[in-house]
C-alpha positions as CSV (number, residue, x, y, z in Angstrom):
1,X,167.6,182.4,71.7
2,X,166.0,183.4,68.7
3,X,165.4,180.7,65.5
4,X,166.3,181.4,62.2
5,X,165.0,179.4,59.2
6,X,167.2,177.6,57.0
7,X,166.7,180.3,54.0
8,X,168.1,182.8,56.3
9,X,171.2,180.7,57.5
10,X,171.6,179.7,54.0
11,X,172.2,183.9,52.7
12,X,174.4,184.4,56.1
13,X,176.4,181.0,55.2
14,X,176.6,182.2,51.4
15,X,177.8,186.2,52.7
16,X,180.4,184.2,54.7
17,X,181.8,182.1,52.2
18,X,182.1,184.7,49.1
19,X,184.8,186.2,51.4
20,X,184.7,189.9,50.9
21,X,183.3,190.8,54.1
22,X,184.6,188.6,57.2
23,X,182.4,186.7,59.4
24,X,182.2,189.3,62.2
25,X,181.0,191.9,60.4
26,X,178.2,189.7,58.9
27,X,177.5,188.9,61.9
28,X,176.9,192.5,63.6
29,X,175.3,193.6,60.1
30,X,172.8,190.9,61.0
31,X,172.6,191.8,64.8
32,X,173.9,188.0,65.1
33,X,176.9,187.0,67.6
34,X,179.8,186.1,65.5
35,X,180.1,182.8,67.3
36,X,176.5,181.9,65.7
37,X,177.5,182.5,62.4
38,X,180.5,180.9,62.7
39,X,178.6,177.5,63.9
40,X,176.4,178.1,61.0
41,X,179.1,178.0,58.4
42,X,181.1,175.5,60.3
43,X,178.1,173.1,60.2
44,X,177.5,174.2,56.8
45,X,180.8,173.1,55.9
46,X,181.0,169.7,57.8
47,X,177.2,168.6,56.5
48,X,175.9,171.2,54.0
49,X,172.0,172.6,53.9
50,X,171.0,169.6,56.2
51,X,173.4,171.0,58.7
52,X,171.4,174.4,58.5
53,X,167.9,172.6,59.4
54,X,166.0,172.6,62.0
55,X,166.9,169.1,64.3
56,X,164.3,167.9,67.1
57,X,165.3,164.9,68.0
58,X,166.0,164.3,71.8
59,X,169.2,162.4,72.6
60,X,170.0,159.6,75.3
61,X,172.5,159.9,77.9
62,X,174.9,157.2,76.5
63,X,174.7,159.3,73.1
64,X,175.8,162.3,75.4
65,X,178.3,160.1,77.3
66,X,179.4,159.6,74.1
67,X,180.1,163.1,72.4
68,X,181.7,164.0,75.3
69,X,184.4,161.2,75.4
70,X,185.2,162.3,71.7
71,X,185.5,165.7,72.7
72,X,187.9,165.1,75.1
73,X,189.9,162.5,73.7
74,X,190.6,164.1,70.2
75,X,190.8,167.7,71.9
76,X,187.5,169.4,70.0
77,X,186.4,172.5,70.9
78,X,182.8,172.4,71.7
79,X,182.1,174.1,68.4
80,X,184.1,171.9,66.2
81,X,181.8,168.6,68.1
82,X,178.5,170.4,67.9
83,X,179.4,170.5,63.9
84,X,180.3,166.8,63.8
């Protein structure tokens, strides 16, 4: 998967929330899938330009354990717990 820097999620994010043109078509102007840019403004939403950078931070398995017991018990997509 390729990286984008924050700048670059930033412009997408911005082109996504001025509303003329819809996600999708952002997305394929960009040669993006539409479900990354939609993480990107979902995250952008939930935690704004911190949730655009970079994270490299290694998790533990009770973290994990965790994440997944929200998930399921408060019916989250896995996009909508990836943003929280």
């Amino acid at each position: 998967m390729a990286r984008y820097d924050e700048s670059f999620k930033l412009w997408v994010v911005q082109q996504c929330l001025r509303g003329d043109v819809s996600p999708g078509e952002i997305a394929r102007q960009h040669g993006l899938d539409k479900s990354t840019v939609h993480q990107w403004l979902e995250t952008y939403r939930q935690h704004g330009m911190s949730g655009l950078r970079k994270k490299y931070s290694h998790r533990s398995a009770t973290f994990k354990r965790e994440v997944l017991e929200r998930m399921w018990r408060d019916g989250l997509s896995q996009r909508q717990t990836a943003a929280l």
